[in-house]
GULUMVO-932832 format. One record per residue: x, z, y of N, C-alpha, C in turn; residue number from 1. Coordinates in steps of 0.001 Angstrom, whole numbers, plus 500000, padded with zeros to 6 digits. Each point is the difference from the previous one (the first is absolute). Layout:
! residues N
[[X Z Y] [X Z Y] [X Z Y] NUM];
...
***
This chain:
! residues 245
[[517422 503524 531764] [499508 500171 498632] [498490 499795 499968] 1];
[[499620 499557 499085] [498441 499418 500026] [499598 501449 499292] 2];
[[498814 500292 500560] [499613 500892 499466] [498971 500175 498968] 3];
[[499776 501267 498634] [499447 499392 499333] [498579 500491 499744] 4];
[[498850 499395 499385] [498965 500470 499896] [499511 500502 498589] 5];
[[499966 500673 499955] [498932 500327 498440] [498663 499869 499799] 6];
[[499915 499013 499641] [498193 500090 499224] [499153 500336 499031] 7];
[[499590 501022 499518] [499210 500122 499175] [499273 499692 498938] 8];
[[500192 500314 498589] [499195 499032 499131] [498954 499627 500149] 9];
[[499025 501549 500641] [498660 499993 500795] [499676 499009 500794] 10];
[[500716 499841 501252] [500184 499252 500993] [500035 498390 499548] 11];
[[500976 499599 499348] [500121 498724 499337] [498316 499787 499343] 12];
[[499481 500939 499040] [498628 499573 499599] [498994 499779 500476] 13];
[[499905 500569 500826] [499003 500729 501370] [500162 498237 500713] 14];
[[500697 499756 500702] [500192 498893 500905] [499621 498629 499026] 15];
[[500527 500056 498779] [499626 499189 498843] [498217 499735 500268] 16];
[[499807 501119 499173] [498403 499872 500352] [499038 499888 501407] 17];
[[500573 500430 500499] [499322 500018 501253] [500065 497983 500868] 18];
[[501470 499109 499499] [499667 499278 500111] [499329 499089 499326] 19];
[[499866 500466 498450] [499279 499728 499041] [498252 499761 500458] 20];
[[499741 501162 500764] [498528 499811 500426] [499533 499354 501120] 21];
[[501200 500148 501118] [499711 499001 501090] [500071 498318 499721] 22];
[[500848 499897 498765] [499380 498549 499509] [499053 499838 499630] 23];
[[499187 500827 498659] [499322 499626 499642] [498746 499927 501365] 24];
[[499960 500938 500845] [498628 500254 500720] [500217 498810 500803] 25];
[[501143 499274 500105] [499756 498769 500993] [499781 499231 499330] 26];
[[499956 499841 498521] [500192 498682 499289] [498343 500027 499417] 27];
[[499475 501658 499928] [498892 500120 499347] [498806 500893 500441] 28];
[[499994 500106 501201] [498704 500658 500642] [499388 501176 499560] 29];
[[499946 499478 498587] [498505 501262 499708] [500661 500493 499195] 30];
[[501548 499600 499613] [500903 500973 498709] [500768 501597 500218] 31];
[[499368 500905 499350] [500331 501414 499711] [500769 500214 499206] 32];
[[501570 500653 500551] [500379 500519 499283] [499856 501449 499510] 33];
[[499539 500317 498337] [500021 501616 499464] [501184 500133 499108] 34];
[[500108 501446 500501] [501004 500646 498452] [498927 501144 499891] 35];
[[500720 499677 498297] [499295 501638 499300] [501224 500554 499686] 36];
[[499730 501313 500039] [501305 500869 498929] [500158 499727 498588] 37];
[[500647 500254 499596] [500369 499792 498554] [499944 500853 499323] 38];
[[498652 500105 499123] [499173 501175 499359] [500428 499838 498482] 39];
[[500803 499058 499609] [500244 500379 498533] [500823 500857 499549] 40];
[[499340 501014 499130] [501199 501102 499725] [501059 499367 499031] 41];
[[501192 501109 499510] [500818 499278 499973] [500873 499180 500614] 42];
[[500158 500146 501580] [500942 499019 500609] [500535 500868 500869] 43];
[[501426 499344 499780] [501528 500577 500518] [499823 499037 501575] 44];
[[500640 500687 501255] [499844 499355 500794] [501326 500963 500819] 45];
[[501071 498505 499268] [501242 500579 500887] [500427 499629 501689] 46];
[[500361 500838 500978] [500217 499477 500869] [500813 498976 500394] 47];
[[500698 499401 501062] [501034 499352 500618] [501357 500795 499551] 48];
[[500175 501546 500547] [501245 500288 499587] [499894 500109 498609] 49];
[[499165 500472 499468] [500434 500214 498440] [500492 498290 499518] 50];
[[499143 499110 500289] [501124 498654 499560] [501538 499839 500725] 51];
[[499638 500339 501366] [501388 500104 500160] [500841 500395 499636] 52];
[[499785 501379 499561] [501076 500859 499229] [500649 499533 498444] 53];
[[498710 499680 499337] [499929 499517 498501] [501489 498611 500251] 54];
[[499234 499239 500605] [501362 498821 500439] [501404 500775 499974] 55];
[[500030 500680 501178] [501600 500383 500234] [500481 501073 499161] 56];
[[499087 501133 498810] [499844 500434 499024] [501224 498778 499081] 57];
[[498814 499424 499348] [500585 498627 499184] [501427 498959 500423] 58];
[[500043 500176 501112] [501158 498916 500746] [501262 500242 499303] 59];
[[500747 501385 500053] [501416 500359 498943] [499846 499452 498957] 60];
[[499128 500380 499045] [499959 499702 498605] [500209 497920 500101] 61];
[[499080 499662 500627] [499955 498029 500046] [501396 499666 500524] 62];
[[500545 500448 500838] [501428 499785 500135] [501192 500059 498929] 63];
[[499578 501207 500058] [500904 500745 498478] [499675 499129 498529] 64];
[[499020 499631 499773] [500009 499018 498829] [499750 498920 499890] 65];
[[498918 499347 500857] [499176 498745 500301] [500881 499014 500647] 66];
[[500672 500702 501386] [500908 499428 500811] [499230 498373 500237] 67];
[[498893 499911 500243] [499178 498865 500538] [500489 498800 501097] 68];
[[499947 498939 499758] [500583 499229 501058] [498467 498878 500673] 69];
[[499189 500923 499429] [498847 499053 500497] [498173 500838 499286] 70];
[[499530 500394 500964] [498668 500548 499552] [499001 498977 500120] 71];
[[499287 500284 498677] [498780 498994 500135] [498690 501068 500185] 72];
[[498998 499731 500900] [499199 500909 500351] [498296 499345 499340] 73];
[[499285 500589 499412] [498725 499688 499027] [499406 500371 501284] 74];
[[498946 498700 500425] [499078 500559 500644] [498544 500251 499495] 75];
[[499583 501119 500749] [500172 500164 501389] [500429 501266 499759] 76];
[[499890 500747 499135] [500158 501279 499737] [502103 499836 500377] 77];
[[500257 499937 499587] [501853 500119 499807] [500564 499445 501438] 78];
[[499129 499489 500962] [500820 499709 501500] [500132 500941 500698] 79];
[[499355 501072 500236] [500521 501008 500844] [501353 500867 499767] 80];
[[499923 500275 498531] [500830 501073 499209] [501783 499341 499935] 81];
[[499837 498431 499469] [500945 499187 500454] [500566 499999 501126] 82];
[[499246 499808 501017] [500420 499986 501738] [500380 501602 499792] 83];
[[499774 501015 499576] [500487 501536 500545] [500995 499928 499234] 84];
[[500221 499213 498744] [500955 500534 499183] [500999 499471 500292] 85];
[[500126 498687 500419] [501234 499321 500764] [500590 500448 501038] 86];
[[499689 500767 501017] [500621 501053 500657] [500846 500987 499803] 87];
[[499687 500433 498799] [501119 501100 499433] [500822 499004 499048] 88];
[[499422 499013 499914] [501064 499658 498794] [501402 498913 500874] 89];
[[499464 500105 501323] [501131 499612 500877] [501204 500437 500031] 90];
[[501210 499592 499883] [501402 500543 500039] [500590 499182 500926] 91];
[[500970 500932 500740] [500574 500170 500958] [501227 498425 499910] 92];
[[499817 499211 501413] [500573 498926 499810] [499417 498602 498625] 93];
[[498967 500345 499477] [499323 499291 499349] [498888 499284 500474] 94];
[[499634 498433 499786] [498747 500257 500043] [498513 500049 499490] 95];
[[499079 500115 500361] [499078 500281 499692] [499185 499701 498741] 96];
[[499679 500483 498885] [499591 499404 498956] [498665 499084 499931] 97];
[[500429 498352 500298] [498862 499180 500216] [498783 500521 498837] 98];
[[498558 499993 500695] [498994 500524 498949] [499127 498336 500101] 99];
[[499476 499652 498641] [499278 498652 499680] [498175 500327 499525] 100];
[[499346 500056 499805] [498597 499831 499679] [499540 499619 499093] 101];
[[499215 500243 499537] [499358 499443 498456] [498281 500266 500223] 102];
[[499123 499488 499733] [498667 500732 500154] [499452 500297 498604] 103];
[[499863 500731 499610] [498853 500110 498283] [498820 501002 500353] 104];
[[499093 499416 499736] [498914 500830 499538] [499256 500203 498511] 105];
[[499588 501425 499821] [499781 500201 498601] [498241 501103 500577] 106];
[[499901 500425 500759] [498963 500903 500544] [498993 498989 500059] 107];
[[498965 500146 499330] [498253 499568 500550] [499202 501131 500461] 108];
[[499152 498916 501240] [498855 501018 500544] [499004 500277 498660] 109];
[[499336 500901 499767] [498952 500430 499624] [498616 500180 500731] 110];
[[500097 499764 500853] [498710 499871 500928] [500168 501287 500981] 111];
[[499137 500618 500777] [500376 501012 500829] [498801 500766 499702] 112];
[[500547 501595 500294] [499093 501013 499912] [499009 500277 501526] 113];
[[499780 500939 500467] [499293 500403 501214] [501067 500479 500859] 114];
[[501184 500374 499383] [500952 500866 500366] [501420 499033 500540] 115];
[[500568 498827 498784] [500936 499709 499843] [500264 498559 499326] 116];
[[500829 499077 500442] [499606 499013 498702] [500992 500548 498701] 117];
[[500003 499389 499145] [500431 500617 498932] [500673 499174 498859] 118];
[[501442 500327 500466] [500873 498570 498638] [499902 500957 499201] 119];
[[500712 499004 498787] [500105 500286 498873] [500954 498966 499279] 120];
[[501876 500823 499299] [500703 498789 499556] [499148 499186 499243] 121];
[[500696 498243 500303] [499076 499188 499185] [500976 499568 498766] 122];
[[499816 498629 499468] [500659 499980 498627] [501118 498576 500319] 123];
[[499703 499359 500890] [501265 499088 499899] [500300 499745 501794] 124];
[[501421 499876 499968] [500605 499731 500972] [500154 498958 500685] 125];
[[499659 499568 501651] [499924 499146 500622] [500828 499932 500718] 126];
[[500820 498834 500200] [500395 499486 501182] [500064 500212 501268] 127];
[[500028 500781 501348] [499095 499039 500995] [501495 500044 500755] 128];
[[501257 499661 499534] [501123 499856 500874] [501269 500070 499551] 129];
[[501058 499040 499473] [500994 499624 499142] [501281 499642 500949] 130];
[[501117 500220 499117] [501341 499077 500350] [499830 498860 499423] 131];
[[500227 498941 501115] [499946 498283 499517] [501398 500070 499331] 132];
[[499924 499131 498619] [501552 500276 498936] [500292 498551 500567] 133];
[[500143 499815 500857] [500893 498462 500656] [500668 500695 501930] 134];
[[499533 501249 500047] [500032 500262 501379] [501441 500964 500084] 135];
[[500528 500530 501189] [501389 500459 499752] [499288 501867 500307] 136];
[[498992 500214 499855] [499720 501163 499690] [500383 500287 498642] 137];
[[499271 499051 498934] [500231 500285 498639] [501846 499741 499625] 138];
[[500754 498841 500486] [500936 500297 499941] [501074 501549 500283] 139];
[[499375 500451 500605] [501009 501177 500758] [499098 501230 499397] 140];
[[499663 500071 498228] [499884 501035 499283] [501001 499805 498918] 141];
[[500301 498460 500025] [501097 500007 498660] [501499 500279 500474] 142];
[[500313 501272 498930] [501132 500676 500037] [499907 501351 500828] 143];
[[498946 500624 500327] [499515 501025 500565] [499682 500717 499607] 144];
[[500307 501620 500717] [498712 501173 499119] [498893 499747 501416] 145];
[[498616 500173 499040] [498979 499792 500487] [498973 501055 499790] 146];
[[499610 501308 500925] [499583 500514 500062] [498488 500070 500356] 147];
[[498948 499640 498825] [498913 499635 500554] [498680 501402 500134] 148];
[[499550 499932 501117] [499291 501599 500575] [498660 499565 500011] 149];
[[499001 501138 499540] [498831 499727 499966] [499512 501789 500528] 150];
[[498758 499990 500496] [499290 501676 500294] [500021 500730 498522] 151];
[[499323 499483 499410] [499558 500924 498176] [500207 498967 499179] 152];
[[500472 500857 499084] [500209 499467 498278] [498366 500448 499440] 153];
[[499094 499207 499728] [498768 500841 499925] [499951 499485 498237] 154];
[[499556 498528 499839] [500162 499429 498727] [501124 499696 499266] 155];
[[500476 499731 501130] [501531 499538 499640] [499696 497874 499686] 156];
[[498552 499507 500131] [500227 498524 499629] [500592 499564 501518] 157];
[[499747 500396 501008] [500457 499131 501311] [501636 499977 499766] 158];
[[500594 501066 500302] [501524 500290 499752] [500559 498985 498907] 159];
[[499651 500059 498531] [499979 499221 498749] [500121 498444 500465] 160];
[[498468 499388 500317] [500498 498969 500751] [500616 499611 500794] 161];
[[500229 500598 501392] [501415 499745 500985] [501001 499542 498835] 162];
[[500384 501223 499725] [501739 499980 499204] [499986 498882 498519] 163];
[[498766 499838 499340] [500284 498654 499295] [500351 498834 500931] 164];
[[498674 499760 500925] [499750 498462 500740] [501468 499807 501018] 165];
[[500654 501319 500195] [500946 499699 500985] [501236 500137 499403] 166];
[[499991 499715 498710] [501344 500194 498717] [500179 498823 499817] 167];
[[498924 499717 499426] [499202 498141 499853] [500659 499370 500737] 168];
[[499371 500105 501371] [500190 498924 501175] [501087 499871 500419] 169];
[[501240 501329 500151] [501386 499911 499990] [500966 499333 499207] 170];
[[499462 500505 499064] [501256 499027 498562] [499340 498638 500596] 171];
[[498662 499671 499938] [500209 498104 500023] [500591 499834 501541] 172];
[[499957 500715 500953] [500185 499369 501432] [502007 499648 499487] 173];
[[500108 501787 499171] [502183 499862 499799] [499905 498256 499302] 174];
[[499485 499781 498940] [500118 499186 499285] [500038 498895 500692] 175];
[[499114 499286 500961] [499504 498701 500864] [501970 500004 501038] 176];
[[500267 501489 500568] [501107 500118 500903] [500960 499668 499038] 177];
[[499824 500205 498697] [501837 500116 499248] [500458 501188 500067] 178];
[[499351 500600 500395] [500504 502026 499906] [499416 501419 498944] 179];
[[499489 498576 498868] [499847 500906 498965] [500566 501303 499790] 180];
[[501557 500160 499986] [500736 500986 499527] [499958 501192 501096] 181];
[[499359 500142 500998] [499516 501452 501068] [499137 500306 499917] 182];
[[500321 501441 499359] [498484 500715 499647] [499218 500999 501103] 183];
[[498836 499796 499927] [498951 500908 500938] [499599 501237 499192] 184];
[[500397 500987 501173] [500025 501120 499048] [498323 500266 501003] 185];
[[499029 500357 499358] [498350 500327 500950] [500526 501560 499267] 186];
[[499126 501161 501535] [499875 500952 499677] [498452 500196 501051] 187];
[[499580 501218 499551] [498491 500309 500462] [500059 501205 500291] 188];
[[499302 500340 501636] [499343 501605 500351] [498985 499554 500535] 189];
[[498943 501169 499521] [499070 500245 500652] [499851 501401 500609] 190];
[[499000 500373 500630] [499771 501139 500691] [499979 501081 499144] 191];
[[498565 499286 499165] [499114 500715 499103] [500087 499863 498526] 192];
[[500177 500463 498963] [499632 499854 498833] [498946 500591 499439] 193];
[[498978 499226 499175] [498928 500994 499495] [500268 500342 498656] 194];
[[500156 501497 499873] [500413 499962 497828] [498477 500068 499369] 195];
[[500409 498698 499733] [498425 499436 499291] [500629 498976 498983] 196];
[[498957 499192 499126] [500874 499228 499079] [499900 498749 500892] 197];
[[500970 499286 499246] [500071 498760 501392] [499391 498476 498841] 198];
[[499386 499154 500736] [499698 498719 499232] [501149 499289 499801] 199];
[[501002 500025 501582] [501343 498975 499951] [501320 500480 499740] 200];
[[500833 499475 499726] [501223 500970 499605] [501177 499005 500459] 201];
[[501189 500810 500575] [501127 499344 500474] [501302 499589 499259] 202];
[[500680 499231 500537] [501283 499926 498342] [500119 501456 499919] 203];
[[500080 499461 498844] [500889 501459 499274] [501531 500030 500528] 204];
[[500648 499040 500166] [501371 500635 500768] [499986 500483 501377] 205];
[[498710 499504 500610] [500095 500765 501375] [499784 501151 499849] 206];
[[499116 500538 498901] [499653 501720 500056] [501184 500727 499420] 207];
[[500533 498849 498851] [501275 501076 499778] [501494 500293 500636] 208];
[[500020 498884 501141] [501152 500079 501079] [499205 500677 501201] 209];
[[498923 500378 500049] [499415 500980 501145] [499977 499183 500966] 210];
[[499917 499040 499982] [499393 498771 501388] [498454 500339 500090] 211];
[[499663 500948 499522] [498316 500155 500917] [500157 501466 500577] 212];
[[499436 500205 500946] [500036 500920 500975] [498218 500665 500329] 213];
[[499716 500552 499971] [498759 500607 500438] [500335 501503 500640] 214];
[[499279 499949 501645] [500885 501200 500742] [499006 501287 499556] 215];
[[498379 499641 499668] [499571 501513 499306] [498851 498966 498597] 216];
[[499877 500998 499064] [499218 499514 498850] [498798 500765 500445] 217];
[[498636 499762 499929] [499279 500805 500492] [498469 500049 498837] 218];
[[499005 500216 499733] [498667 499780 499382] [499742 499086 500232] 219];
[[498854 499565 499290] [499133 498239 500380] [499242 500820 500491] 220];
[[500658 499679 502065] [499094 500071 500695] [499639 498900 500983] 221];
[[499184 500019 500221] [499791 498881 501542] [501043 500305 501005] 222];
[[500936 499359 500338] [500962 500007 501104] [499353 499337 501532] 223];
[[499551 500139 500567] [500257 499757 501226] [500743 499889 501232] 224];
[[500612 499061 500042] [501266 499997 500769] [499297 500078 501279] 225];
[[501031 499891 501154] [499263 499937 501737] [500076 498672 499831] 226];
[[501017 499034 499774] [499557 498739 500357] [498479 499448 499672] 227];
[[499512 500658 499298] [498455 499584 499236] [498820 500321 500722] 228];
[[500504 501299 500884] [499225 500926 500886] [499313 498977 500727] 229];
[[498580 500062 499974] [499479 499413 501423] [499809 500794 501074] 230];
[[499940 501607 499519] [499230 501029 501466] [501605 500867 499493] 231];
[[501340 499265 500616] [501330 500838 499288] [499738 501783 500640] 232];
[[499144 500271 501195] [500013 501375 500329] [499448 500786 498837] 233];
[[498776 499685 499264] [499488 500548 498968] [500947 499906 498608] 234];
[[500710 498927 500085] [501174 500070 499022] [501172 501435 500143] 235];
[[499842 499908 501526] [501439 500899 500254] [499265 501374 499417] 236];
[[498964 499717 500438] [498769 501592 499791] [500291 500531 498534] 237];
[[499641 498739 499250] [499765 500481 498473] [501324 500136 499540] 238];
[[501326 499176 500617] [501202 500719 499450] [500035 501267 500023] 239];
[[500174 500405 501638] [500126 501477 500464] [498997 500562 498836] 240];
[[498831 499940 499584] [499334 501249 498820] [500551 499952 498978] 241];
[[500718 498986 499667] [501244 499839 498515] [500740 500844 500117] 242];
[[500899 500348 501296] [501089 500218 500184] [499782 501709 499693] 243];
[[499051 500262 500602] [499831 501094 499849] [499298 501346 499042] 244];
[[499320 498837 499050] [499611 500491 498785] [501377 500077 499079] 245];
***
């Protein structure tokens, strides 16, 4: 029997960065890497298990209604949570629910403080990573439920666009195949919801058949996930003072 190892979310980041800097110092001599802590109040800073949990939390319910035959994951925020959530959503003698990619960005820098740099949502949505509608990725959403995962519902325009542009791009890819008549049912979780008013808004039949999922609703706060973490020990730090307030 091969035996097995466990690694650490820590561990995984840690080795991340660490080869992160032995490139750069060979590639760049005089280049320093700094982290600062993350001094803006207002920010939630959930750990590794708490996403873990939130996932396998959420997993019954996406089975039980969503019944997904294919996750699309928003990057960069929605690849980790995807990869944890496909684990539980594994069934026995099944396999694995293929997950696909999308990239959007809606966040601009604002320049940086002394402390931190500092986004801020911006107003229109970019590109930087699509399904080609001639490729057999985009084929193999028509006639599917399509479960697409992102970290936070913050505005609600990133989510908004996914589920138009990838409604869009499906009906013409069915149409080009001759498979007009199979419908894509898209459903959406995120981690996070903020109850705030939102700029973007989703069909209205997805909210009223409960195809959106959010595992906690929380304040408009700054979320900080670990994947974002550059110094993740000071991340784990500032969870642990959450946890315990």
């Amino acid at each position: 029997m091969v035996p097995k190892v466990y690694v650490t979310y820590n561990q995984v980041r840690q080795t991340l960065a660490r080869d992160l800097v032995t490139s750069l110092a060979l590639s760049y001599p005089s280049y320093h890497l700094t982290t600062a802590p993350d001094t803006r109040r207002n920010t939630d800073h959930p750990s590794p298990p708490q996403v873990h949990k939130l996932c396998q939390e959420a997993a019954p319910r996406i089975l039980a209604d969503f019944a997904p035959n294919l996750i699309i994951a928003i990057g960069g925020g929605g690849y980790v949570p995807a990869r944890i959530l496909r684990s539980f959503l594994k069934q026995p003698g099944s396999p694995n629910i293929p997950i696909q990619a999308i990239g959007l960005s809606l966040y601009e820098s604002l320049g940086t403080t002394e402390d931190a740099q500092i986004e801020e949502p911006g107003t229109k949505v970019t590109r930087t990573q699509w399904l080609d509608l001639r490729s057999l990725e985009m084929a193999n959403l028509i006639g599917k439920n399509v479960l697409i995962v992102d970290e936070v519902d913050d505005t609600r325009t990133t989510l908004e666009y996914a589920v138009k542009e990838l409604e869009k791009d499906v009906a013409e890819a069915a149409e080009q195949a001759g498979r007009s008549g199979e419908v894509v049912r898209f459903s959406v979780f995120v981690l996070h919801n903020k109850d705030k008013e939102k700029k973007g808004s989703l069909p209205k039949s997805m909210m009223e058949e409960r195809r959106y999922l959010a595992a906690r609703t929380t304040g408009d706060v700054w979320i900080n996930y670990p994947w974002e973490a550059t110094d993740i020990d000071e991340h784990d730090k500032m969870s642990g003072q959450q946890t315990k307030e």
